[in-house]
C-alpha positions as CSV (number, residue, x, y, z in Angstrom):
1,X,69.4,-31.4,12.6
2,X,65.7,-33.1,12.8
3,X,64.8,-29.8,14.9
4,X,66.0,-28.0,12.4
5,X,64.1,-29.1,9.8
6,X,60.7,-29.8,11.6
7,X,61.1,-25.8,12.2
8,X,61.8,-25.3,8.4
9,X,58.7,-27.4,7.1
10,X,56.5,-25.6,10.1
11,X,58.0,-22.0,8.5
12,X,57.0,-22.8,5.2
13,X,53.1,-24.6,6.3
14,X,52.8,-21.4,7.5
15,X,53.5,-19.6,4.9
16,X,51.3,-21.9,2.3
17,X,48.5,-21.0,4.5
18,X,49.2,-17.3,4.6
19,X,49.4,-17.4,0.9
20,X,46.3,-19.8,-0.1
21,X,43.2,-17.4,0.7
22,X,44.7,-15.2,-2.1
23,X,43.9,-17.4,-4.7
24,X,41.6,-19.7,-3.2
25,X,39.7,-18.3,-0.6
26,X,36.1,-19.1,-0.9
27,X,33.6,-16.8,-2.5
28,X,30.5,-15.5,-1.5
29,X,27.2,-17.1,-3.0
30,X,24.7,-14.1,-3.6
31,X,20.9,-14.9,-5.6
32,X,20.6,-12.3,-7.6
33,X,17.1,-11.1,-9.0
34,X,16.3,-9.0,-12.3
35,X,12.6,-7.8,-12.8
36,X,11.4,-6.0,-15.9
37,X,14.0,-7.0,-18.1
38,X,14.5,-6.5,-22.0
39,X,17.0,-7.1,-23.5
40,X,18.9,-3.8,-23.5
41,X,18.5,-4.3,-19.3
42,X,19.6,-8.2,-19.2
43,X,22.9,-7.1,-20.7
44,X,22.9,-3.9,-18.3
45,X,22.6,-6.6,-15.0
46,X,25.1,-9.0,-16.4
47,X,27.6,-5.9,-16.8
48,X,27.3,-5.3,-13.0
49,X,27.9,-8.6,-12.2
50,X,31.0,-9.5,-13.8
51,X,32.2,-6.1,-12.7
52,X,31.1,-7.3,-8.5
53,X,33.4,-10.6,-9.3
54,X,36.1,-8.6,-10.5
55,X,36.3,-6.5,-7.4
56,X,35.8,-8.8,-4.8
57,X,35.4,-13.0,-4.4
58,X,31.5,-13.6,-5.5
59,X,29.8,-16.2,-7.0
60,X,26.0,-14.8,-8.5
61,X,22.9,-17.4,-8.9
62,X,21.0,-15.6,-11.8
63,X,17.0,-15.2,-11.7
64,X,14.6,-13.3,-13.9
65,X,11.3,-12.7,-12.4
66,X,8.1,-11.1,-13.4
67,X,6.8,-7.8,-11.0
68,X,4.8,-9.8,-8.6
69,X,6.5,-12.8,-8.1
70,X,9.6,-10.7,-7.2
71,X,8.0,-9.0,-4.4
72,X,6.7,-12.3,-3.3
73,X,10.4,-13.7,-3.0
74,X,11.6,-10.8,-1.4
75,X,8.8,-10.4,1.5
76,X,9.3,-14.4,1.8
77,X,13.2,-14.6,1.7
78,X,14.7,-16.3,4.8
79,X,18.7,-15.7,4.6
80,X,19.2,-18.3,7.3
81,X,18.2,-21.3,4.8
82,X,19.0,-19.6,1.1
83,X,21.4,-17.3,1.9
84,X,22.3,-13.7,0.4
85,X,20.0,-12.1,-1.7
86,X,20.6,-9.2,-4.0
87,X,18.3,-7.7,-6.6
88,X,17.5,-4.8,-9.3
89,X,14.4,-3.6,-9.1
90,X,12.0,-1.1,-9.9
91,X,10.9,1.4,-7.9
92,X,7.5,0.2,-6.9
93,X,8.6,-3.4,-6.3
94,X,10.7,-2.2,-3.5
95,X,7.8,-0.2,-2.0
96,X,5.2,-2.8,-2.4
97,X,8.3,-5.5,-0.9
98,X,8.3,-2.7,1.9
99,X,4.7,-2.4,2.3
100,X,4.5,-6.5,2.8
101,X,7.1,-6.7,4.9
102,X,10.4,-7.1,3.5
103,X,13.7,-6.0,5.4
104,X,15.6,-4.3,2.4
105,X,18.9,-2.4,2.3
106,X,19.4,0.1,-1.0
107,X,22.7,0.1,-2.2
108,X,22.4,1.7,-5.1
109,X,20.6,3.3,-8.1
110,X,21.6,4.3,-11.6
111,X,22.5,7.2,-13.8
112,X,20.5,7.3,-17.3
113,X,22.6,7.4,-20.1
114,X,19.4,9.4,-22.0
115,X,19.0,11.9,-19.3
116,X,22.0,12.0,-17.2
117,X,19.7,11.7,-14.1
118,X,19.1,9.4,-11.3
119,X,15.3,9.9,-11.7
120,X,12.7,9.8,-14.5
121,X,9.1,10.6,-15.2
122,X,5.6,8.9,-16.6
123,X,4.3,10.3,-19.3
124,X,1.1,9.1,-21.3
125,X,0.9,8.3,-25.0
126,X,-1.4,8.8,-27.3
127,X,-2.4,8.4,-31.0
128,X,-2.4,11.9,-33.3
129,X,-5.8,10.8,-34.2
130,X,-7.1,10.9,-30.5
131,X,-8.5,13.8,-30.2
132,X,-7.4,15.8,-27.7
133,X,-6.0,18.5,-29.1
134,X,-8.1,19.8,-32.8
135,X,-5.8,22.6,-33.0
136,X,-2.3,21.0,-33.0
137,X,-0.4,19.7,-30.5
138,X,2.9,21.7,-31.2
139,X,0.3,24.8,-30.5
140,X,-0.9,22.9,-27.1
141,X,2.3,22.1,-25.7
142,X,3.5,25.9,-26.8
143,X,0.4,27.3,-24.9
144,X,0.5,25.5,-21.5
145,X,4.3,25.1,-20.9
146,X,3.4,23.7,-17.6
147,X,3.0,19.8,-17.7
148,X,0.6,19.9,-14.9
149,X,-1.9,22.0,-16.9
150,X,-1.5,19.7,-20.2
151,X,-2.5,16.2,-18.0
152,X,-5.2,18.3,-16.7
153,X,-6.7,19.2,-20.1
154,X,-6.0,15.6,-20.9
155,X,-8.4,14.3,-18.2
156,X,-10.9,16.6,-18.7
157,X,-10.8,15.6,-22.9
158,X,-11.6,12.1,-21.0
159,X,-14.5,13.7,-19.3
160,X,-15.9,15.0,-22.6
161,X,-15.7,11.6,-24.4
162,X,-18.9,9.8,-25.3
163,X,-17.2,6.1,-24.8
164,X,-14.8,5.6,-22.6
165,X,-11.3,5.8,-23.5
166,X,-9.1,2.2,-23.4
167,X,-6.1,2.5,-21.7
168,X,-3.8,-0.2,-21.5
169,X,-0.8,-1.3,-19.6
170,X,1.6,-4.7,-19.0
171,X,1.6,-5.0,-15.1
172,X,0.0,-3.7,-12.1
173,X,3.0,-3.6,-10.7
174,X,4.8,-0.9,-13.1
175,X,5.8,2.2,-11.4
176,X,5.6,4.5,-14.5
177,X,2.9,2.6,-16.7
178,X,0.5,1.6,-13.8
179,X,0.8,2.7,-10.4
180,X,1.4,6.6,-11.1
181,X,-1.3,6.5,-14.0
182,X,-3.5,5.0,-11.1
183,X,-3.2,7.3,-8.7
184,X,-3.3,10.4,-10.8
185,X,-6.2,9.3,-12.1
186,X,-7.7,8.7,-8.2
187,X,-7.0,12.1,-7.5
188,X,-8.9,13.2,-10.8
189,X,-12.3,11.4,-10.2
190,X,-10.9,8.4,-13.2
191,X,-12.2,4.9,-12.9
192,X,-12.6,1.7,-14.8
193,X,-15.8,1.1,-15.5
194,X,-17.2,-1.5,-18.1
195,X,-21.1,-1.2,-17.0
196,X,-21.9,1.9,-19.6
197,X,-25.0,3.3,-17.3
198,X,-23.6,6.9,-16.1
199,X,-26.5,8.1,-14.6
200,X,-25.8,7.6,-10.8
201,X,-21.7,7.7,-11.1
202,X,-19.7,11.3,-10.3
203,X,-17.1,10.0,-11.5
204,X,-14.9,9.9,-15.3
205,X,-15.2,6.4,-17.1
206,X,-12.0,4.9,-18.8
207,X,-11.9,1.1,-19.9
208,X,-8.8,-0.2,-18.3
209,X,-7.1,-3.6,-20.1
210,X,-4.1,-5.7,-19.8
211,X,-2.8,-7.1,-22.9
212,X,-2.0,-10.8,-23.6
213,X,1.0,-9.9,-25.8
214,X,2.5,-7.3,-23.8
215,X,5.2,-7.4,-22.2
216,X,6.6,-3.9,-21.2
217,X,5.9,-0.3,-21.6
218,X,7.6,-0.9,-25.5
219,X,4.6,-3.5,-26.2
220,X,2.3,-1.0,-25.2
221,X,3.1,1.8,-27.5
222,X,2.9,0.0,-30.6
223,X,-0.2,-1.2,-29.2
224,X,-1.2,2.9,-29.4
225,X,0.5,3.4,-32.7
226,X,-1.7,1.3,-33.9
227,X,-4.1,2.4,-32.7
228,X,-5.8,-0.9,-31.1
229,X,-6.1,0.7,-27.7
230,X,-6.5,4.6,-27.1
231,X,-3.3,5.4,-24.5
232,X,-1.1,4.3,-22.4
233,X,1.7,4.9,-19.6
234,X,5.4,4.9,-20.3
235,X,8.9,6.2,-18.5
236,X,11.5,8.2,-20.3
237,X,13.9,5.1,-21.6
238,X,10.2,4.1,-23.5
239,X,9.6,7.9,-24.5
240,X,12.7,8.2,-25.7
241,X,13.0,5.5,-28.4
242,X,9.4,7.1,-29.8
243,X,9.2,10.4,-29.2
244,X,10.3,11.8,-32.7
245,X,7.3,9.3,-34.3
246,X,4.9,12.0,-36.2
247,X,2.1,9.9,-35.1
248,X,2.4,9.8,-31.1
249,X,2.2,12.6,-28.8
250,X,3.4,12.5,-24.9
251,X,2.0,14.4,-21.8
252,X,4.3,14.2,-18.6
253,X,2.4,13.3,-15.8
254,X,3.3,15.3,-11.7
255,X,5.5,12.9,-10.5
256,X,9.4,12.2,-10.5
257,X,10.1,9.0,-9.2
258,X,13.8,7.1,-8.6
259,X,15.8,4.7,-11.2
260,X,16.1,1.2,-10.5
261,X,17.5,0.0,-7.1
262,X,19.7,-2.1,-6.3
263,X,19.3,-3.8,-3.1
264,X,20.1,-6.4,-0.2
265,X,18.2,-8.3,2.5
266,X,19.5,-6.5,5.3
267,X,20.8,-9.9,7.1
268,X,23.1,-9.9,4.3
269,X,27.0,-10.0,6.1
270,X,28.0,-6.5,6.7
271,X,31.3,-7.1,5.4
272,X,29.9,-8.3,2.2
273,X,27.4,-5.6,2.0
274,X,30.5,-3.0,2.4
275,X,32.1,-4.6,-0.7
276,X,29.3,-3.7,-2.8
277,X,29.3,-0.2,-1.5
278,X,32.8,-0.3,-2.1
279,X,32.6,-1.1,-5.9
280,X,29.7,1.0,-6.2
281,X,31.5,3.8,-5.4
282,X,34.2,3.5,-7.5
283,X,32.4,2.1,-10.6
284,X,33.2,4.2,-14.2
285,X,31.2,4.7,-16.5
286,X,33.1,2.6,-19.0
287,X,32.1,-0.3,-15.9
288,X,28.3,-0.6,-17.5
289,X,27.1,2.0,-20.2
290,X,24.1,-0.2,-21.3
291,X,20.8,0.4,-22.5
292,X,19.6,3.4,-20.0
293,X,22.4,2.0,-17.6
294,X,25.1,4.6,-17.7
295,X,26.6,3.5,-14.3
296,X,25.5,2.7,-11.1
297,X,25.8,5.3,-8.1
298,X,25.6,4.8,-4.4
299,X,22.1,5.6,-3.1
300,X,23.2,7.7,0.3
301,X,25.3,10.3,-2.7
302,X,21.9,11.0,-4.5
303,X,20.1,13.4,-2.6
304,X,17.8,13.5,-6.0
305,X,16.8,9.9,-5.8
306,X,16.2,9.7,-2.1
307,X,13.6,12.3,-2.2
308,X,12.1,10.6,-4.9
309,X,11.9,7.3,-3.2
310,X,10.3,9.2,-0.3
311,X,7.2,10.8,-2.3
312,X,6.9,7.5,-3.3
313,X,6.6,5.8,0.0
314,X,4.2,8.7,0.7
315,X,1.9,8.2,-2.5
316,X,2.2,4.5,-1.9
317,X,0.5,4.7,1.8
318,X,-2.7,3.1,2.0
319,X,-4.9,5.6,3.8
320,X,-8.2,4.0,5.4
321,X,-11.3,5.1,3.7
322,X,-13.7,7.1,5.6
323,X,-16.7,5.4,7.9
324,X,-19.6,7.6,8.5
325,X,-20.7,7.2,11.6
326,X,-24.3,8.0,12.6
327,X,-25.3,8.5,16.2
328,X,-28.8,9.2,17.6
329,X,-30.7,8.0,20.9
330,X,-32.2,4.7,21.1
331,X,-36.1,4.2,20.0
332,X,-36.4,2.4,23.4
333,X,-38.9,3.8,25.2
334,X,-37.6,4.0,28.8
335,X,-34.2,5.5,27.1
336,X,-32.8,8.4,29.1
337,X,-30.1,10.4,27.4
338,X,-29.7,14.3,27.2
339,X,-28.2,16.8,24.2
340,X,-24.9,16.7,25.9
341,X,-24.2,13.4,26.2
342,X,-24.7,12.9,22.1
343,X,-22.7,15.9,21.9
344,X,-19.9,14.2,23.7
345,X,-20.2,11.1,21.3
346,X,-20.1,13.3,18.6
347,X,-17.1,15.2,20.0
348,X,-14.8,11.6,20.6
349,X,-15.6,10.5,17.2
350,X,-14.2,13.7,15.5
351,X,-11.2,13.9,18.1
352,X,-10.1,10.2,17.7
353,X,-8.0,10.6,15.1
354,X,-9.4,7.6,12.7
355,X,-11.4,7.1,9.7
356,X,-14.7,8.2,11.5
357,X,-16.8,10.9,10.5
358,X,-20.1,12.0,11.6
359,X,-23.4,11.4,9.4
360,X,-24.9,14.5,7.8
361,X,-28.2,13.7,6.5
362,X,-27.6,17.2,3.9
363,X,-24.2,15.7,2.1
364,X,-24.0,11.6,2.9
365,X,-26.2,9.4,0.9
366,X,-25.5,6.8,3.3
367,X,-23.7,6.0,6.5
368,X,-21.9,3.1,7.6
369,X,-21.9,2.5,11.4
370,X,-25.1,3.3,13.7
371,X,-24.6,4.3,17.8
372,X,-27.5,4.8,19.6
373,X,-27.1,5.6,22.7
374,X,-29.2,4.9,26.7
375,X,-28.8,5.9,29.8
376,X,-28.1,3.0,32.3
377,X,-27.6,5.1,35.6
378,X,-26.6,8.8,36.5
379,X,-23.2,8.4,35.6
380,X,-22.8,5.9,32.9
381,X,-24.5,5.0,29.2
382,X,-24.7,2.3,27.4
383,X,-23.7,2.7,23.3
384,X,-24.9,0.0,20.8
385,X,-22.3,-0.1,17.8
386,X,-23.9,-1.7,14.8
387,X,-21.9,-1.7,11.1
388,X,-25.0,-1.6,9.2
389,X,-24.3,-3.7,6.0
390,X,-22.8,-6.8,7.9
391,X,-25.2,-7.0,11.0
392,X,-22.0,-6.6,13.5
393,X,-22.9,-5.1,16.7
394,X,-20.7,-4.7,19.7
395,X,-22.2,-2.8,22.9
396,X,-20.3,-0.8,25.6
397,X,-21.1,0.6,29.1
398,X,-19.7,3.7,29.2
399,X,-18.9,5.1,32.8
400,X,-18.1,8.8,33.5
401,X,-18.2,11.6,36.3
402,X,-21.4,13.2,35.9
403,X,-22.2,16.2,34.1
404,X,-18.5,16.3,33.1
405,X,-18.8,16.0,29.2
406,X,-14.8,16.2,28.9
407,X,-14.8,12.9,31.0
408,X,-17.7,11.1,28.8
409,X,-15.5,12.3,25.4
410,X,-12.6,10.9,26.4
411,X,-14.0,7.2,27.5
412,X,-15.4,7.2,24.4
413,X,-12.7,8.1,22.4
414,X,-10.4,5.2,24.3
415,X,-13.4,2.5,23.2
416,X,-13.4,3.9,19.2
417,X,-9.7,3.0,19.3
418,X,-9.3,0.1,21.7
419,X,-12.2,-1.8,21.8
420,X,-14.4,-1.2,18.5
421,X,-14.4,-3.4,15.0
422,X,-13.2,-1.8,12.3
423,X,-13.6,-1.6,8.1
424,X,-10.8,-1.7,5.5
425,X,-10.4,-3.1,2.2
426,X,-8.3,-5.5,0.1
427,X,-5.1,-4.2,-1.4
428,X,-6.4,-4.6,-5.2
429,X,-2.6,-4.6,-6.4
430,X,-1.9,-8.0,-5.3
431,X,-4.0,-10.7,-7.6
432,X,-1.8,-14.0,-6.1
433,X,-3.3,-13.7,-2.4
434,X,-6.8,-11.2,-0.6
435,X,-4.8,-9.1,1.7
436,X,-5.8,-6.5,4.1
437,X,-2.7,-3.9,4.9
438,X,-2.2,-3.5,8.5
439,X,-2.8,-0.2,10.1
440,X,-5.0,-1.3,13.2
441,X,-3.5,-1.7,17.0
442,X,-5.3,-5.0,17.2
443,X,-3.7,-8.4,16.6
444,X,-6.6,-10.8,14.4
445,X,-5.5,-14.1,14.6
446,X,-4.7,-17.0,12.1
447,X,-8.5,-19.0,11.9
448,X,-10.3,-15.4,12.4
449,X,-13.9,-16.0,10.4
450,X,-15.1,-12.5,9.2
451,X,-17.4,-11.2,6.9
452,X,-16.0,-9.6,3.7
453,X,-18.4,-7.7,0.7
454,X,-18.2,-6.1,-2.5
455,X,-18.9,-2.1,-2.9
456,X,-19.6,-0.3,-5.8
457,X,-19.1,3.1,-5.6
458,X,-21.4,5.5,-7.5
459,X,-20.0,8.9,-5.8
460,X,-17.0,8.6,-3.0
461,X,-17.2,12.0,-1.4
462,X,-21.2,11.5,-0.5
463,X,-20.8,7.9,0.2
464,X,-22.8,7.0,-2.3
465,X,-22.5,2.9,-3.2
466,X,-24.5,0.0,-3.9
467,X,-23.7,-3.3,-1.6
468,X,-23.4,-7.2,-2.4
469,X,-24.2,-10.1,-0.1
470,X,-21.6,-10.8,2.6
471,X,-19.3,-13.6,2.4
472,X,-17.0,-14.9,5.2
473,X,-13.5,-15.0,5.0
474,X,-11.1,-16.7,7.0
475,X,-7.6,-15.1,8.1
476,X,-4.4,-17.8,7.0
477,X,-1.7,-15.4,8.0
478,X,-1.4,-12.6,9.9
479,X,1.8,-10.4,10.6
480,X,2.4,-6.6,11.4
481,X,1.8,-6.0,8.0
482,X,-1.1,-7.2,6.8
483,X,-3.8,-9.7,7.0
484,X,-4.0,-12.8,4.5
485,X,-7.7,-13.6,3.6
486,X,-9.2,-17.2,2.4
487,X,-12.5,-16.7,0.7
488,X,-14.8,-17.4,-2.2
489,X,-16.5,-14.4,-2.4
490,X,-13.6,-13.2,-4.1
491,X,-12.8,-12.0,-8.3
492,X,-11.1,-14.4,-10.0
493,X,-9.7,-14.3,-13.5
494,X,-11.2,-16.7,-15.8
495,X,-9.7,-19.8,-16.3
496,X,-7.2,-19.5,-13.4
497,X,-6.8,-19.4,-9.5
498,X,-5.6,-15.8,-10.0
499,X,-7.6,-13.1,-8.4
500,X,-9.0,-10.3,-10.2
501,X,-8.5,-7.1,-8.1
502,X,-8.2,-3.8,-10.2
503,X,-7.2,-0.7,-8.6
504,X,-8.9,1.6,-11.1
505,X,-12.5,0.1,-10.6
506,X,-14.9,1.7,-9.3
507,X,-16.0,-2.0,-7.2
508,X,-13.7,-2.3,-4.6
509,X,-13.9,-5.0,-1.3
510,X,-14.6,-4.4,2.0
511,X,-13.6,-6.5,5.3
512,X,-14.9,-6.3,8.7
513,X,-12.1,-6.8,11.1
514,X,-13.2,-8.1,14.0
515,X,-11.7,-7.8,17.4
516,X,-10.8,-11.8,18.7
517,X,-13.4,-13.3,20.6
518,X,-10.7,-13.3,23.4
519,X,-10.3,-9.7,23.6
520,X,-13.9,-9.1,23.4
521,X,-14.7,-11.0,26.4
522,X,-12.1,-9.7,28.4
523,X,-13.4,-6.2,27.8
524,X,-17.2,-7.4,28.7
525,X,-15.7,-9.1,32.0
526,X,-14.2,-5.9,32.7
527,X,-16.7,-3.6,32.3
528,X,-19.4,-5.8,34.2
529,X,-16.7,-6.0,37.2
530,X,-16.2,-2.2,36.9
531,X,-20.6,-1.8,36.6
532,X,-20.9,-3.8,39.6
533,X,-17.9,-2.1,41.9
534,X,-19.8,1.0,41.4
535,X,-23.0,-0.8,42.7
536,X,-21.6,-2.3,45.5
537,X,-20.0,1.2,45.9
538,X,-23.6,3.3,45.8
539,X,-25.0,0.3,48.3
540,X,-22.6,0.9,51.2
541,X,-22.9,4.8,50.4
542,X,-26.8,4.5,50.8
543,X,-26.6,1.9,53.7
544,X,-23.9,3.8,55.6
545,X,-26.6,7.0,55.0
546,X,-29.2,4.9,56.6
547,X,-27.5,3.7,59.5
548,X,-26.0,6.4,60.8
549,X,-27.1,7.8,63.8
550,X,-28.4,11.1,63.6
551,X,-27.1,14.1,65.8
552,X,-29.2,16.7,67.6
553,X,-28.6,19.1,65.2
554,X,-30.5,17.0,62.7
């Protein structure tokens, strides 16, 4: 009887246990980040997530962020000690979080309920009273059908200006109202400039402001209604709220760029990560239908969106800025060194596949890096590198098989890429920290001093610029993705410990990386071992010649 009933209570312990995860298993903690929100978008995020809990187990720890300090969290997230991380955001965020390092999964984007599209556009907006267009715009727009063609009148109605043109915009970090308006306006020859003298600059002159009181794209179009600032930058959801005003007119600008994203660190479980998918994918449109939000779509189905989000990777690439080299022999006079040897110098620096370019006297004002170049012996040259506006000069002993210029090229191409200092410049999008994006093969470590200076460029193409005094700069972190500066050389913004970088300027920073001392002197030791093993090689050659008994014959 007692067996009986221990096997009874074991039966229904069993069962209870069976039964208890259904009701009261735990749930997943997930932080969950908004940026950019309005109203209209807050409402849109809290949709999703009470549709999440109702698909799976999930608890969500709500936080609204501003651009920057979103991308700061998700480059600096560690899963291990805070857990799952989740976050909407906009299309740049996640590429500038990319660009700094942070390991992101996309889930998901959304389909506007104004355009029925998982993409939009950036368009800029301007008063009636402007300008740009005497004639009409209705007549403008009907003539050049192309949006291409109607920004490029646009910029050149900014060219024709007599003072500069005030755009404004609410973050540096806003895809449509910032970062696309910047780089169009690279490509066009468009800078921010507040120093009115035009005589030296090749270049179109805007006044570009941030407004106290604005807050989004919506802020900034009232601002140009009213005409207290002369255009701005704005997506379609923006567009579409004013676009039947009488007294604003739009111009779509080249580039189609992805909805919001939804992603996860990818150290996020991979069962959990699978739920979201899962309720992604079968998500109706009655689920959200908020604001722009008509649902969510999973990311891998939108062949539309991922293309997107790949031009804008590519647009969003940092390419290093070109350093004209020039090369001649040196002054000294007991320097040896021949037409083809130059020739071969000239030859590795336009086959090394870098930033380098050669000095000509008939189109650079200026160049940046000096070689000159000596013979030491027959077969070997020594090259003085000097970067001219920071008095950095590094020298290398160049062996190489004599007369064989292919040899000389190539030694010289392996020294521009392995062994010489180079120049970059600070990432003016980030304002919280001087950073450096990593694209060099060459680890500088944490408590590197360098020298770092301000440019002001008057013509880009000629290299044409006017220099400041050098400061030094101190590296505090340093990862595969970039290189954190400490220095007081820097812009700040008044009143505040914020920095003052601005992508449109024409005044941008420079920083001499500089190989560790380390790897330096392991290169010298090197080549003097190498210097004097041909030595003692030509000394037992010539001694062995001496010695040698003659034969009859000679």
């Amino acid at each position: 009887m007692m067996a009986s009933l221990f096997r009874y209570s074991l039966l229904l312990i069993l069962v209870l246990c069976q039964a208890a995860p259904v009701g009261a298993q735990n749930k997943a903690n997930v932080t969950f980040l908004g940026v950019a929100l309005d109203a209209e978008t807050k409402k849109a995020d809290q949709k999703l997530l009470d549709y999440l809990r109702g698909k799976f187990p999930v608890q969500f720890e709500k936080r609204d962020m501003e651009y920057g300090v979103a991308i700061n969290t998700l480059v600096n997230w560690d899963s291990k000690k805070q857990g799952a991380v989740m976050a909407r955001v906009t299309p740049y965020v996640f590429v500038a979080a990319e660009l700094l390092g942070a390991d992101l999964e996309i889930m998901a984007t959304y389909i506007s309920r104004k355009t029925n599209r998982p993409t939009y556009n950036s368009y800029f907006v301007f008063h009636k009273s402007f300008g740009f267009n005497e004639n009409g715009f209705a007549d403008f727009v009907q003539k050049l059908s192309n949006p291409e063609e109607q920004a490029e009148k646009f910029i050149q109605h900014l060219q024709k200006r007599k003072i500069p043109a005030r755009f404004i915009y609410h973050s540096k970090f806003s895809t449509s109202s910032y970062f696309l308006p910047s780089l169009y306006f690279k490509q066009k020859g468009v800078f921010s400039v507040f120093n009115n003298d035009q005589r030296d600059r090749k270049f179109i002159t805007i006044h570009s402001v941030k407004p106290d009181k604005a807050r989004g794209s919506s802020d900034l179009v009232r601002l140009v209604k009213d005409q207290k600032a002369d255009f701005a930058a704005v997506w379609d959801g923006t567009k579409n709220k004013f676009v039947n005003d009488p007294d604003l007119h739009f111009i779509q600008l080249p580039y189609t760029i992805p909805n919001d994203l939804l992603v996860v660190s990818r150290t996020m479980d991979s069962g959990l990560q699978q739920k979201i998918r899962d309720a992604i994918q079968s998500m109706e449109v009655s689920d959200i239908n908020e604001g722009d939000f008509l649902k969510w779509q999973d990311f891998n189905s939108s062949p539309k969106a991922r293309k997107a989000l790949a031009s804008l990777r590519w647009l969003a690439k940092v390419p290093p800025r070109q350093v004209v080299v020039n090369i001649r022999r040196s002054h000294k006079s007991d320097s040896v060194i021949d037409q083809a040897q130059l020739e071969a110098a000239r030859q590795a620096v336009r086959l090394s596949g870098t930033e380098l370019v050669l000095y000509d006297e008939d189109f650079h004002s200026a160049f940046d890096v000096l070689w000159t170049l000596e013979q030491t012996h027959d077969d070997a040259i020594l090259i003085t590198s000097t970067i001219m506006d920071a008095d950095l000069t590094q020298e290398f002993y160049v062996s190489f098989k004599k007369g064989d210029k292919e040899s000389l090229t190539a030694r010289i191409g392996a020294i521009i890429n392995d062994k010489m200092h180079r120049i970059r410049y600070i990432w003016p999008f980030d304002n919280e920290s001087p950073r450096v994006l990593r694209d060099v093969n060459f680890k500088i470590p944490v408590g590197q001093k360098m020298k770092a200076q301000k440019i002001t460029w008057n013509d880009f193409n000629t290299n044409e610029y006017v220099i400041d005094t050098p400061f030094e700069v101190e590296v505090v972190k340093s990862d595969f993705h970039s290189f954190q500066l400490l220095g007081q050389g820097f812009p700040k913004k008044e009143g505040g410990n914020r920095f003052a970088f601005d992508p449109l300027s024409n005044a941008a920073y420079r920083v001499y990386l500089v190989r560790s001392d380390e790897e330096s002197s392991v290169y010298k030791i090197a080549t003097q071992i190498m210097i004097g093993l041909f030595s003692l090689a030509a000394l037992f050659a010539f001694r062995e010649v001496m010695i040698r008994p003659k034969t009859p014959s000679e």
